[in-house]
VEXDREN-2710 file (C-alpha; in Angstrom, 1 decimal):
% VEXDREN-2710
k/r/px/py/pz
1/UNK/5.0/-11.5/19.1
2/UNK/6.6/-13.6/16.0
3/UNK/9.2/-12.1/14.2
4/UNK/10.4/-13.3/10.9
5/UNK/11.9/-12.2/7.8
6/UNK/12.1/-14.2/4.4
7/UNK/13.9/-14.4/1.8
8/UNK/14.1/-16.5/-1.7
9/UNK/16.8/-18.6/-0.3
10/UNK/15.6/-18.8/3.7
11/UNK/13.2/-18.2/6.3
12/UNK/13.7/-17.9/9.8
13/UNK/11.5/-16.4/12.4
14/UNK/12.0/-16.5/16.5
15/UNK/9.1/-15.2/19.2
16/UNK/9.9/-11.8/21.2
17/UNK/8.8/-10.9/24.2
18/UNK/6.1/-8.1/23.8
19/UNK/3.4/-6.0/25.9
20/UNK/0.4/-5.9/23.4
21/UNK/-2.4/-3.7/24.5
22/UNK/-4.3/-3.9/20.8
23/UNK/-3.3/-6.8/18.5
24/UNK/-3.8/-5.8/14.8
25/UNK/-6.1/-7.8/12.7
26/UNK/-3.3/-8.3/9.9
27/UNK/0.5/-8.8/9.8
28/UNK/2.4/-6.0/9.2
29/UNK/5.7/-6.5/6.3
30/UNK/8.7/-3.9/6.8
31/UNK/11.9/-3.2/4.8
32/UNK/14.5/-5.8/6.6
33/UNK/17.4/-3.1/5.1
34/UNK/16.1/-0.6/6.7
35/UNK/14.8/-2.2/9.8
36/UNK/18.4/-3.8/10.6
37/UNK/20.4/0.0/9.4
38/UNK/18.5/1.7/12.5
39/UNK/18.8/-1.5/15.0
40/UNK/22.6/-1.3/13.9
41/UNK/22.5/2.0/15.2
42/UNK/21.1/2.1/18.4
43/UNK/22.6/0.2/21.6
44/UNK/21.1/-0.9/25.0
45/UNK/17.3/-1.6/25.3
46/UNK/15.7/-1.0/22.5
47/UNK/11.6/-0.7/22.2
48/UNK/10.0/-1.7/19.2
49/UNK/6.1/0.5/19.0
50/UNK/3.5/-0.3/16.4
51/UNK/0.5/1.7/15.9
52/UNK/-2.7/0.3/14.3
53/UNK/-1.8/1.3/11.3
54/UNK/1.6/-0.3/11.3
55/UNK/3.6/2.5/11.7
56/UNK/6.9/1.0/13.8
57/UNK/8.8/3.3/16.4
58/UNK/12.3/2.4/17.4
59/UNK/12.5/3.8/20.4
60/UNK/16.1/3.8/22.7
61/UNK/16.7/6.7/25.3
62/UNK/16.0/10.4/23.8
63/UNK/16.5/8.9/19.8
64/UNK/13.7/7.5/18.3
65/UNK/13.5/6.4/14.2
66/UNK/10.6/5.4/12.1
67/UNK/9.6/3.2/9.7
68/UNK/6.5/2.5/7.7
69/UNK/5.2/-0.5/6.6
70/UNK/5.2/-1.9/3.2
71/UNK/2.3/-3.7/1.3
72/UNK/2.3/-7.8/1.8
73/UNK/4.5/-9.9/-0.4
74/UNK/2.4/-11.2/-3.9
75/UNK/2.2/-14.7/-3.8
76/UNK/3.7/-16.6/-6.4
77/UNK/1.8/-18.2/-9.1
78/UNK/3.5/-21.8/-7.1
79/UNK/2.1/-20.7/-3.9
80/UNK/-1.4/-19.7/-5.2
81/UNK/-1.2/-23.3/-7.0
82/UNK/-0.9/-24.9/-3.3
83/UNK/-3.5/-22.9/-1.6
84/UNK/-5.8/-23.9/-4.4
END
């Protein structure tokens, strides 16, 4: 599993060990805010679930949080210049 988060300044991305029974067909794009706000409040292992639909479980001990996923990014009119 890749995970990555962008910004308008930076990218960075780093591969994560993951058990994946179904891969999705498309990426799935989250909130990085809100992502981080529940890591930052969980400690020990931590288990990250997707469902086909993108919905994301984080998952340590009895607590559990969720978060749904967002639409993908618009290109910019640079980007859509490069792909063309």
């Amino acid at each position: 599993l890749q995970v990555s988060a962008e910004s308008a300044q930076q990218k960075a991305g780093m591969p994560v060990k993951a058990l994946i029974l179904n891969a999705p067909e498309r990426p799935f794009y989250y909130n990085y805010k809100v992502l981080l706000k529940y890591l930052r409040l969980v400690s020990g292992n931590v288990t990250l679930d997707f469902d086909a639909n993108g919905l994301l479980a984080i998952r340590t001990g009895a607590t559990q949080y969720i978060q749904s996923p967002l639409r993908p990014p618009k290109e910019s009119a640079e980007q859509s210049q490069k792909a063309a």
